[in-house]
C-alpha positions as CSV (number, residue, x, y, z in Angstrom):
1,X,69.6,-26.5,-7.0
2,X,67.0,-27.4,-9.8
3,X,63.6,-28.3,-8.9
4,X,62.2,-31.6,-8.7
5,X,60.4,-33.9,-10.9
6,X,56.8,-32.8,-11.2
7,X,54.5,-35.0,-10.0
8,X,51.2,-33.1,-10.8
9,X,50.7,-35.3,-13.5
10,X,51.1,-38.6,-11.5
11,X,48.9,-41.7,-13.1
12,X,47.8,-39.5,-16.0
13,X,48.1,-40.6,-19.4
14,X,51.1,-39.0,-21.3
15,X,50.3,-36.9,-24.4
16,X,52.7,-39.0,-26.8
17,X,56.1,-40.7,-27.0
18,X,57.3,-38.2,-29.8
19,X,56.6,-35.5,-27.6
20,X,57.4,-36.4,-24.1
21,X,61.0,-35.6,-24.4
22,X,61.0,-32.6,-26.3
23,X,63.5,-30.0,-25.6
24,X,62.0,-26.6,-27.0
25,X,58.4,-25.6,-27.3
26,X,56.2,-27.4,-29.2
27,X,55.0,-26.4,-32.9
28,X,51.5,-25.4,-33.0
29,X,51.4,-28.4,-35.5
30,X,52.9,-30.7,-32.6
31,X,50.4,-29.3,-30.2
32,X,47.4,-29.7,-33.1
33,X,48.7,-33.5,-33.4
34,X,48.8,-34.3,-29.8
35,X,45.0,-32.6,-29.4
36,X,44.1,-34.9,-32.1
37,X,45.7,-37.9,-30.1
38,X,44.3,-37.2,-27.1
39,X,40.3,-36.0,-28.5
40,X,38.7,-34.4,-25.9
41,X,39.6,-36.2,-23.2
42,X,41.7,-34.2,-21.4
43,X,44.1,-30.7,-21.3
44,X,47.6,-30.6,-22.6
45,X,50.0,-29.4,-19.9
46,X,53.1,-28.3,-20.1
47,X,56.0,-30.0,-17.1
48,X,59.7,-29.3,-16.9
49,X,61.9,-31.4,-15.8
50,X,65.9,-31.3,-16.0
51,X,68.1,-34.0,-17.5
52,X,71.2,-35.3,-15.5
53,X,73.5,-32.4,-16.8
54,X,70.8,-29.7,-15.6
55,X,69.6,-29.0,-19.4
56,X,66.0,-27.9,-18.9
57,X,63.7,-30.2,-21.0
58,X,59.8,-29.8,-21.9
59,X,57.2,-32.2,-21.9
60,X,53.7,-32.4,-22.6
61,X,51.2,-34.6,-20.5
62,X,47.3,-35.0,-21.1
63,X,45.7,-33.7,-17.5
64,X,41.9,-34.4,-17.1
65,X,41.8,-32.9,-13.7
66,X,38.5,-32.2,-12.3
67,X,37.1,-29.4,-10.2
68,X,36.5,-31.4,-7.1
69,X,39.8,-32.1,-7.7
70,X,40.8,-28.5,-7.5
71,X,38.3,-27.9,-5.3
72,X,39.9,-30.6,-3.1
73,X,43.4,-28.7,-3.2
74,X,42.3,-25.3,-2.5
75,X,41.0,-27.0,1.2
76,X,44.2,-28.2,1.6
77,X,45.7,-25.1,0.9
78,X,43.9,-23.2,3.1
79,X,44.1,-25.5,6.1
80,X,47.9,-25.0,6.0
81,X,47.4,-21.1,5.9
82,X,44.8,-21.5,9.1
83,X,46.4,-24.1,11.2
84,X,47.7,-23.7,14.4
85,X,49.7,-26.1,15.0
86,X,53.2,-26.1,13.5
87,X,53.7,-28.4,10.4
88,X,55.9,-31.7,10.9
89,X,59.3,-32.2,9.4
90,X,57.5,-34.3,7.0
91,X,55.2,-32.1,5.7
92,X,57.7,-29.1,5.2
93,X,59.8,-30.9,3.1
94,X,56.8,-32.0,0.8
95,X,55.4,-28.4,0.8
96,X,58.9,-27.5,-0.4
97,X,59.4,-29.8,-2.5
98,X,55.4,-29.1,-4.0
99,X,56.1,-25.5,-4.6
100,X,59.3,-25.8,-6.3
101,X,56.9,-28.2,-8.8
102,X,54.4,-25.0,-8.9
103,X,56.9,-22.4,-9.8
104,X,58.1,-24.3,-12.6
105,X,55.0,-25.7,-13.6
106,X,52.5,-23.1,-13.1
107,X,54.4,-19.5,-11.9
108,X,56.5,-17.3,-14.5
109,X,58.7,-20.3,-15.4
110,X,62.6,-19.2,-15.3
111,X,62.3,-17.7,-12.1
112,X,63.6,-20.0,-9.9
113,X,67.1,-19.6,-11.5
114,X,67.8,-16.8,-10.4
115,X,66.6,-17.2,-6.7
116,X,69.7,-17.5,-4.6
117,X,66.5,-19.2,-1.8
118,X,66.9,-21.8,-4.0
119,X,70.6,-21.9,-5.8
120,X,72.3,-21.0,-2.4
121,X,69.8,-22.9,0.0
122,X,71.6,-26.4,0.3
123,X,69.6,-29.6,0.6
124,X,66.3,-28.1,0.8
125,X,64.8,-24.5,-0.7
126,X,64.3,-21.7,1.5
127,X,60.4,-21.0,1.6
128,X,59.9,-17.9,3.9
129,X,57.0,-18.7,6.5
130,X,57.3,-15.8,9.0
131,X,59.0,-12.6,9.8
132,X,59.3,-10.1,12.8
133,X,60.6,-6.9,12.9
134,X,64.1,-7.3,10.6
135,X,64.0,-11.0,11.1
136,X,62.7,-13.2,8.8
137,X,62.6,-17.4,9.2
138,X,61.8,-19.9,7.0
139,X,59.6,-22.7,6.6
140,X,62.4,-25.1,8.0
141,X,63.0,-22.6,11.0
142,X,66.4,-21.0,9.2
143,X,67.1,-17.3,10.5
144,X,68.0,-14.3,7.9
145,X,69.0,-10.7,9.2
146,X,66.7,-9.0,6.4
147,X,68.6,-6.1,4.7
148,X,66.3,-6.0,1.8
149,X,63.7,-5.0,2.7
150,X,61.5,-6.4,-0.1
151,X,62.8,-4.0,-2.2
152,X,61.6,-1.2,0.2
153,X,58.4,-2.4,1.7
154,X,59.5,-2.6,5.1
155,X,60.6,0.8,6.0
156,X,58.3,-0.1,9.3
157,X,59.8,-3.5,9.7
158,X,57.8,-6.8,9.2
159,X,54.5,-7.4,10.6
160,X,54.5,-4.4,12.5
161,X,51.6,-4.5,15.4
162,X,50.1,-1.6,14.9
163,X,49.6,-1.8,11.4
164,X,48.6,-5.5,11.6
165,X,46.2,-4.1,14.1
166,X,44.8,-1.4,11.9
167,X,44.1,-3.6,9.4
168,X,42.5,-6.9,11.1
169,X,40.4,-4.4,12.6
170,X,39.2,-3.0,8.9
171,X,39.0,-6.7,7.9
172,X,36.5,-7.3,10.3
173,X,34.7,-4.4,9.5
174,X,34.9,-3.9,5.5
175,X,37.7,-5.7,3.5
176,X,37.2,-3.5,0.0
177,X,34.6,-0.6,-1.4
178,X,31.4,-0.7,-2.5
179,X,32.6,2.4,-5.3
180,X,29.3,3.9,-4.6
181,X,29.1,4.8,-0.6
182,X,31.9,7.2,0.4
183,X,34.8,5.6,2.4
184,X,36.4,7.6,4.9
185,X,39.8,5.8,5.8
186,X,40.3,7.0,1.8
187,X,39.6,11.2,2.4
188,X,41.6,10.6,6.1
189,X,45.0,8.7,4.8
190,X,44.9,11.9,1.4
191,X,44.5,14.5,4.8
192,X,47.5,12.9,5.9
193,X,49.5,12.6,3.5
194,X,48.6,16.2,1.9
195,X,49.5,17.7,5.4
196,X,53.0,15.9,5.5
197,X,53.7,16.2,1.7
198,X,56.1,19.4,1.1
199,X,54.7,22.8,-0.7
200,X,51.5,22.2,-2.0
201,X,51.1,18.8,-2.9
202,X,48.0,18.0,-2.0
203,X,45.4,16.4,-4.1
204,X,46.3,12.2,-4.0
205,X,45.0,9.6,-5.6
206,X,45.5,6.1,-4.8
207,X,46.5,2.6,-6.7
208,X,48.4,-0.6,-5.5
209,X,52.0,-0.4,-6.9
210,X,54.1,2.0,-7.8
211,X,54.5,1.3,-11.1
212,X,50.7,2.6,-11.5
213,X,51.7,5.6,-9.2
214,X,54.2,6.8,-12.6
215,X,51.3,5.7,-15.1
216,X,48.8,7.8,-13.0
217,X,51.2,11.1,-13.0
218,X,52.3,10.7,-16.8
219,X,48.8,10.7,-18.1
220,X,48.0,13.8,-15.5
221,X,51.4,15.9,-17.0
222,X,50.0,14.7,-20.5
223,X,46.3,15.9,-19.3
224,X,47.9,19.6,-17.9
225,X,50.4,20.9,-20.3
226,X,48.6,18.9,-23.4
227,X,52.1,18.2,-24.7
228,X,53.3,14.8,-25.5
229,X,57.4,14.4,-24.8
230,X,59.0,13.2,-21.4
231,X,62.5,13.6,-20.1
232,X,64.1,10.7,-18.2
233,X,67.4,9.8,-16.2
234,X,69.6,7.3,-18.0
235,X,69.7,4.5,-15.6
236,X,66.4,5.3,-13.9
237,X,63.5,3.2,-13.0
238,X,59.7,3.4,-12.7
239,X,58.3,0.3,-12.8
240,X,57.7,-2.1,-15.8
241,X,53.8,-1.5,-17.7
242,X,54.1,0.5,-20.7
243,X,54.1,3.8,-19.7
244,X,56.2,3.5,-17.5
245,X,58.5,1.3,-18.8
246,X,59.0,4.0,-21.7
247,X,60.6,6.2,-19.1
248,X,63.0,3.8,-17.5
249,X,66.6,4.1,-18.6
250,X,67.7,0.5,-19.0
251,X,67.6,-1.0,-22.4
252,X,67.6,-4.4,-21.4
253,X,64.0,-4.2,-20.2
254,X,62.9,-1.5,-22.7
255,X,64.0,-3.6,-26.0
256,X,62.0,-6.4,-25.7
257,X,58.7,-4.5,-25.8
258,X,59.1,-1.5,-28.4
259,X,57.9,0.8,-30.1
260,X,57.2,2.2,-26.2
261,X,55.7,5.7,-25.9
262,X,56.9,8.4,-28.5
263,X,58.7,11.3,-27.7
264,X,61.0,10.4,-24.2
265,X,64.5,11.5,-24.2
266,X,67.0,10.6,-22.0
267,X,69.9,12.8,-19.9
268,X,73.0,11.3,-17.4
269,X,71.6,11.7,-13.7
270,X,72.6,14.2,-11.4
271,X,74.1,16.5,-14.7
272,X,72.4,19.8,-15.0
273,X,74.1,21.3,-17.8
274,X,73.0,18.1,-20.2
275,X,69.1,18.2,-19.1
276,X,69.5,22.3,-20.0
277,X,71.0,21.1,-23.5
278,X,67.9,18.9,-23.9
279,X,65.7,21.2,-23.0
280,X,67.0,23.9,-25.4
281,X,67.2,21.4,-28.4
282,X,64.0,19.9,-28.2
283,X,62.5,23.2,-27.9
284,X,64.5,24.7,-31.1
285,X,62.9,21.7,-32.8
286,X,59.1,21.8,-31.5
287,X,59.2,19.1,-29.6
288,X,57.9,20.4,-25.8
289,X,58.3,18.0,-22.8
290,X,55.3,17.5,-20.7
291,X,57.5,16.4,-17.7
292,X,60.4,15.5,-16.6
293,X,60.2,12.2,-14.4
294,X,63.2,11.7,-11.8
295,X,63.8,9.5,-8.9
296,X,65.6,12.1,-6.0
297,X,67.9,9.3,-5.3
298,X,68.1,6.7,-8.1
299,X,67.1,3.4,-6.0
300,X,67.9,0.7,-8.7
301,X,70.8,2.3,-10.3
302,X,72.3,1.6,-7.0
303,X,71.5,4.3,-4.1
304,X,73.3,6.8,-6.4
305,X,72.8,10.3,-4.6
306,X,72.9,13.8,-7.5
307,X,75.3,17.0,-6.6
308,X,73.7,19.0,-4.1
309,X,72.9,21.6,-6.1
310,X,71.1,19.5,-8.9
311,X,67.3,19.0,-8.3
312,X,67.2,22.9,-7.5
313,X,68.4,23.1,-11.4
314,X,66.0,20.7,-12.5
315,X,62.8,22.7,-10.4
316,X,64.1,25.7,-12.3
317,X,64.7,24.4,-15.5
318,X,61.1,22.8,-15.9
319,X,59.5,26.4,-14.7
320,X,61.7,28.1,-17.2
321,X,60.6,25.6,-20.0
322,X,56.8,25.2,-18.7
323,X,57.3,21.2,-18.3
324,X,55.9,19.5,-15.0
325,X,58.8,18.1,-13.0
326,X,57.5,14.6,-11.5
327,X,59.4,13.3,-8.5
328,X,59.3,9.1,-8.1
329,X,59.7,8.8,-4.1
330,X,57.8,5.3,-4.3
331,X,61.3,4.0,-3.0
332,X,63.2,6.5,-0.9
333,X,59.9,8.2,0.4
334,X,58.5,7.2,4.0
335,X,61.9,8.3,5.5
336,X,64.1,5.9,3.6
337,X,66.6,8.9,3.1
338,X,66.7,10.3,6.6
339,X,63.7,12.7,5.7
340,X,60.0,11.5,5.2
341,X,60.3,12.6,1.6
342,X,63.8,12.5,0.0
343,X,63.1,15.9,-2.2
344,X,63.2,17.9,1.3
345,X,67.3,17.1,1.7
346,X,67.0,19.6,-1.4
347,X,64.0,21.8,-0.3
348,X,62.7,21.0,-3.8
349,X,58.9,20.7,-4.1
350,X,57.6,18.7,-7.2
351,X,54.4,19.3,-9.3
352,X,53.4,15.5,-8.9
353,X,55.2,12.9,-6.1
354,X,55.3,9.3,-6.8
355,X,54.6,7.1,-3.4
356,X,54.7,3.2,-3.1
357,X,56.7,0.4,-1.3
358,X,56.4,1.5,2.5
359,X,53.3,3.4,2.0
360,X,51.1,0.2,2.9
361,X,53.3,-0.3,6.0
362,X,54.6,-3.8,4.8
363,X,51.3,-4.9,5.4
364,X,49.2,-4.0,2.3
365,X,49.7,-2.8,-1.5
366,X,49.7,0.7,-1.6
367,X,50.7,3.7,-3.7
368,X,49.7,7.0,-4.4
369,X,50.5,10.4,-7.0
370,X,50.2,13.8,-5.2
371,X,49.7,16.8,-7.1
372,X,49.5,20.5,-6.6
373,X,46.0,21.7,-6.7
374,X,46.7,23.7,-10.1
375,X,47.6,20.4,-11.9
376,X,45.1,18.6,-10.4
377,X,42.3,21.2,-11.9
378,X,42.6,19.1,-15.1
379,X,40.5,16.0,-13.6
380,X,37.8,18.0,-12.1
381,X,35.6,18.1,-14.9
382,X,35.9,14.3,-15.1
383,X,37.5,12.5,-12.3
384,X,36.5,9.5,-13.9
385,X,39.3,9.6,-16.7
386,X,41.7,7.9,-14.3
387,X,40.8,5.2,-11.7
388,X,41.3,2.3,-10.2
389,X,39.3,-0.6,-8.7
390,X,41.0,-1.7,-5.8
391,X,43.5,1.3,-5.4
392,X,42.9,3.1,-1.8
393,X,40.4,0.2,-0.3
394,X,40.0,0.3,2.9
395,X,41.9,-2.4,3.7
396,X,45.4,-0.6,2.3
397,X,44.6,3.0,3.9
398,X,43.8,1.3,7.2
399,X,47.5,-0.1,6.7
400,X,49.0,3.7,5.1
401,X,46.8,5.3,8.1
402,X,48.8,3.2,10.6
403,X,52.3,3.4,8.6
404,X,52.2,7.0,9.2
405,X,51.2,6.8,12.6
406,X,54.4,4.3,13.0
407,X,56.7,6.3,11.6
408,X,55.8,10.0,12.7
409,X,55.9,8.1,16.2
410,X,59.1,6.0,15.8
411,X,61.3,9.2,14.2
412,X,62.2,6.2,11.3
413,X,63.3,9.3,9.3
414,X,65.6,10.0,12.2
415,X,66.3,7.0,12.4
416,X,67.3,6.4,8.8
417,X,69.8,9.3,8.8
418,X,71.9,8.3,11.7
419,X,72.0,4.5,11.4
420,X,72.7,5.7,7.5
421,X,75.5,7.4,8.6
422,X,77.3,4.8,10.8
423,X,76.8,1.7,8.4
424,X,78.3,4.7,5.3
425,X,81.4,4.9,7.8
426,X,81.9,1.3,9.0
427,X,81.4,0.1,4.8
428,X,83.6,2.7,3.9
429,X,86.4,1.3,6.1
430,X,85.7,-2.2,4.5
431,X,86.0,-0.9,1.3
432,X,89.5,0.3,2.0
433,X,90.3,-2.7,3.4
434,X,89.3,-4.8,0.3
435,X,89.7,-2.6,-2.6
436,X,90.7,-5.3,-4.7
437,X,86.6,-6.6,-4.6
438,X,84.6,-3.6,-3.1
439,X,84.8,-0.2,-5.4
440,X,82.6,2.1,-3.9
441,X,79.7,2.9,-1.4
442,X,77.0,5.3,-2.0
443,X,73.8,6.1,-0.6
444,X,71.6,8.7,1.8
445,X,70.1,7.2,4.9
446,X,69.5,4.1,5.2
447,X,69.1,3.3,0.9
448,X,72.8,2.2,0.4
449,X,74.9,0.6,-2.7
450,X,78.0,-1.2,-2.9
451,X,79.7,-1.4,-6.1
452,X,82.1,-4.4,-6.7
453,X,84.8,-5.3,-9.6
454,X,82.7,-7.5,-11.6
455,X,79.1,-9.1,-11.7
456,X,80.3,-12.5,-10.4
457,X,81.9,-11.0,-7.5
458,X,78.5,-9.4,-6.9
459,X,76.5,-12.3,-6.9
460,X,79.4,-13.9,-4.7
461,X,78.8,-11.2,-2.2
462,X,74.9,-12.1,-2.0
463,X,75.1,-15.7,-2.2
464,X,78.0,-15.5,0.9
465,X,75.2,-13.2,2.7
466,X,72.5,-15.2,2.2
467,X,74.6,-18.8,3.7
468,X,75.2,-16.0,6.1
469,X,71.8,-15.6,7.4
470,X,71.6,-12.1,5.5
471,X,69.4,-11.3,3.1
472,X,70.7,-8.5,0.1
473,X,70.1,-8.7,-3.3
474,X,71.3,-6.7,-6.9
475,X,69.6,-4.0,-8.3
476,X,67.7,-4.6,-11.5
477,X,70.0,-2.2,-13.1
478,X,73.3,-3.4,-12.0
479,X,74.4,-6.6,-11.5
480,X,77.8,-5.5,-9.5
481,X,75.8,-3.5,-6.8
482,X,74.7,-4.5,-3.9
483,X,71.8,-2.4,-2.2
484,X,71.3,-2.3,1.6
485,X,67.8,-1.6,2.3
486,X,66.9,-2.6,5.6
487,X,63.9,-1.8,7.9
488,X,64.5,1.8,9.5
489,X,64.1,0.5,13.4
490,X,66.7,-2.4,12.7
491,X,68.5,-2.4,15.6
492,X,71.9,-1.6,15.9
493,X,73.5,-5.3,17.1
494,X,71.8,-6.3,13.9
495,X,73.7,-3.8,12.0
496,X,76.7,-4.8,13.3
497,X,76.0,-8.7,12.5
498,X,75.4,-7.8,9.3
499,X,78.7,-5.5,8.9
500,X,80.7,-8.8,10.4
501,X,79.1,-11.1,8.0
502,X,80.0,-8.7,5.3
503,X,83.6,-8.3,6.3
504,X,83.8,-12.5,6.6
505,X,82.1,-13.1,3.3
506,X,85.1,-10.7,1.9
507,X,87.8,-12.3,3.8
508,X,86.7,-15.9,2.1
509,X,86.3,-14.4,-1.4
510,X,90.2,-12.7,-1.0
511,X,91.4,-16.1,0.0
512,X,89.5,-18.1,-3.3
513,X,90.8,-15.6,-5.3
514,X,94.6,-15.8,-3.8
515,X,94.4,-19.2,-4.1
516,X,93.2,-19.0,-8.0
517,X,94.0,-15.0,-9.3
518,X,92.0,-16.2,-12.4
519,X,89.0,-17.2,-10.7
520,X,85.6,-16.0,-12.2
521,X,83.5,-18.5,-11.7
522,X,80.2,-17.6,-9.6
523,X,80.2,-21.4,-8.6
524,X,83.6,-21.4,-7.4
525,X,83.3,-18.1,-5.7
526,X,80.1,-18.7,-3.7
């Protein structure tokens, strides 16, 4: 489904005729010529707009908005967030209609392509409005059973109450820091977190995602064992600015911003004997590795769990080498794996842990690095050489306060291991029942992939979910896995809904493909 005409630029004047169907970006000599035309009367804007064949086409109009304009909207928004009373037919559609215009218009253009909310969503897009628990609903009232999890925000489940409780109340109170006075939610969410974290991780520090988290630990092994180099898992991912973007092991996302950091090296996941070749090379050559940076279970790759006796290996290969070994639990920490912190399936204690996702309870942004206290020395002398504005506000440890509250209190690590183990089983029976489509499951807990023969019958398998009221999605390093990642107190009906909507989606995907062997089209297969 492609977005609608824009109509943001309704009863404006248009830039030019020679311009108003252009199909690629404008020359800055275009864009020069149509400032020219237009003086100073007004801003160029970009719109996009498709033809009748779905070819995207650019366009330039001449906006002369003003701020009571804007000023106008923003009211409007707002009412919409505050009212009570449920919006009319009428006025979903438009709102649905009016951000499709925004997201092509005005938010990371391209992305609406790839959302099946609005490729799979039928005569109207798929806005999400509410959610409960593992049920989320849309702005048109449309039900999904969610098994994504945001990508691993909701180990707690949406909108839990205590946590929405926690942090209405710090609202009320004190939204964000003044930097200056002391805030104690801050010193009690690092007491409990340096209480549960295994060995003697201690010292945190707080940001907002857990891309920052990696940054944060990087420059701390960089600060400690003043070397430069980093070892990484092939496959692996930490998150997308720079620094951390250097040690993710997926080209496609690492070519289009190089020369990244110097000196990272890369080894197959979960193979002991190759990091120990690595190791031994780069030190015949000089080169000494401040770190090496793994994920305990790698979550994009595809809930792909290492031999049992490999993190032990790694612990002892960075002691043996004096490197820091950093631990990324920003996904399978909270009790994702069936343990509050997934390094404890392995009794393996890390000089710096990685949290995220779950951390803020669903509720708020919020991540955090722990370190051992003998790391941590470094920043003593000047803390100031790292921080953050907004990162531990009161707001988000009122919300990582009352996340760990929630899930020491629901057992969600228990939780996570046994309802992990029946949905392995029952996929693992599916697979063998359609091993023509389905390859392989994998996974610890409740962080779970499903491999499938190609990337089309992937997408197929999400798209079928999704008309299914289920919501799954690919990982950003495989387009042929499917990740299950759902809250850790779903209840088990829902499990089972889900597992019957899987095995259904199969069954119709078999029959396409009996019907046409040759079929490979994503269109025809969803």
């Amino acid at each position: 489904m492609k977005a609608a005409r824009s109509s943001k630029h309704k009863g404006r004047k248009a830039a030019g005729k020679a311009f108003k169907n252009g199909g690629g970006a404008a020359t800055q000599a275009d864009l020069d010529q149509m400032r020219q035309q237009v003086a100073e009367k007004c801003d160029l804007k970009v719109r996009i707009h498709y033809d009748k064949n779905g070819k995207m086409k650019r366009s330039y109009s001449c906006t002369s908005t003003t701020r009571e304009e804007v000023q106008a909207k923003a009211r409007k928004y707002r009412q919409i967030i505050t009212r009570k009373k449920p919006l009319d037919q009428k006025t979903k559609k438009a709102l649905i209609k009016h951000t499709l215009e925004n997201f092509e218009d005005f938010y990371n253009r391209g992305f609406l392509i790839y959302r099946k909310s609005v490729a799979e969503a039928k005569d109207f897009a798929a806005l999400e409005w509410s959610g409960r628990g593992s049920i989320m609903r849309d702005l048109l009232g449309r039900e999904y059973i969610d098994c994504l999890g945001g990508y691993g925000i909701y180990n707690m489940g949406m909108c839990h109450p205590k946590i929405i409780a926690a942090v209405k109340a710090q609202l009320e109170r004190m939204p964000l820091s003044s930097q200056e006075l002391l805030d104690p939610l801050r010193g009690e969410l690092a007491e409990l977190l340096g209480e549960l974290a295994p060995g003697d991780l201690q010292e945190c520090f707080f940001i907002n995602n857990g891309t920052d988290a990696v940054e944060g630990a990087l420059k701390l092994s960089r600060l400690y064992t003043k070397r430069v180099g980093f070892i990484s898992a092939v496959r692996g991912f930490h998150g997308k600015s720079m620094g951390s973007l250097s040690v993710m092991g997926k080209n496609v996302y690492r070519q289009p911003f190089e020369p990244l950091l110097p000196s990272i090296h890369f080894v197959p996941f979960g193979d002991a004997a190759e990091l120990a070749s690595e190791f031994r090379k780069l030190n015949m050559v000089g080169q000494d590795v401040a770190a090496v940076i793994l994920e305990p279970v790698q979550g994009e790759a595809g809930a792909i769990v290492p031999p049992a006796d490999y993190l032990q290996q790694v612990r002892q290969l960075c002691d043996e080498f004096g490197s820091l070994l950093i631990l990324d639990e920003v996904q399978t920490g909270m009790g994702r794996t069936g343990k509050i912190f997934a390094c404890e399936h392995w009794n393996v204690v890390p000089d710096i842990m990685c949290l995220g996702k779950s951390l803020g309870g669903g509720v708020m942004p919020l991540s955090a690095m722990v370190s051992n206290p003998v790391v941590w020395e470094v920043m003593e002398k000047n803390p100031f050489l790292h921080t953050s504005t907004f990162g531990g506000n009161p707001l988000a440890c009122a919300a990582g306060i009352a996340a760990i509250e929630v899930m020491l209190e629901e057992k969600l690590a228990e939780q996570a291991r046994v309802k992990g183990e029946f949905l392995l089983a029952e996929l693992q029976k599916i697979r063998a029942e359609f091993p023509e489509l389905m390859t392989a499951v994998h996974g610890l807990g409740l962080l779970i992939g499903m491999d499938f023969v190609s990337d089309e019958i992937g997408y197929a398998i999400a798209a079928g979910l999704f008309a299914r009221g289920v919501l799954v999605a690919g990982t950003l390093i495989s387009s042929r896995t499917i990740r299950i990642e759902p809250a850790l107190n779903i209840p088990d009906d829902l499990l089972r809904t889900v597992l019957d909507r899987l095995y259904d989606c199969l069954t119709e995907i078999r029959r396409k493909r009996l019907i046409d062997p040759d079929l490979h089209s994503m269109e025809k297969l969803g």
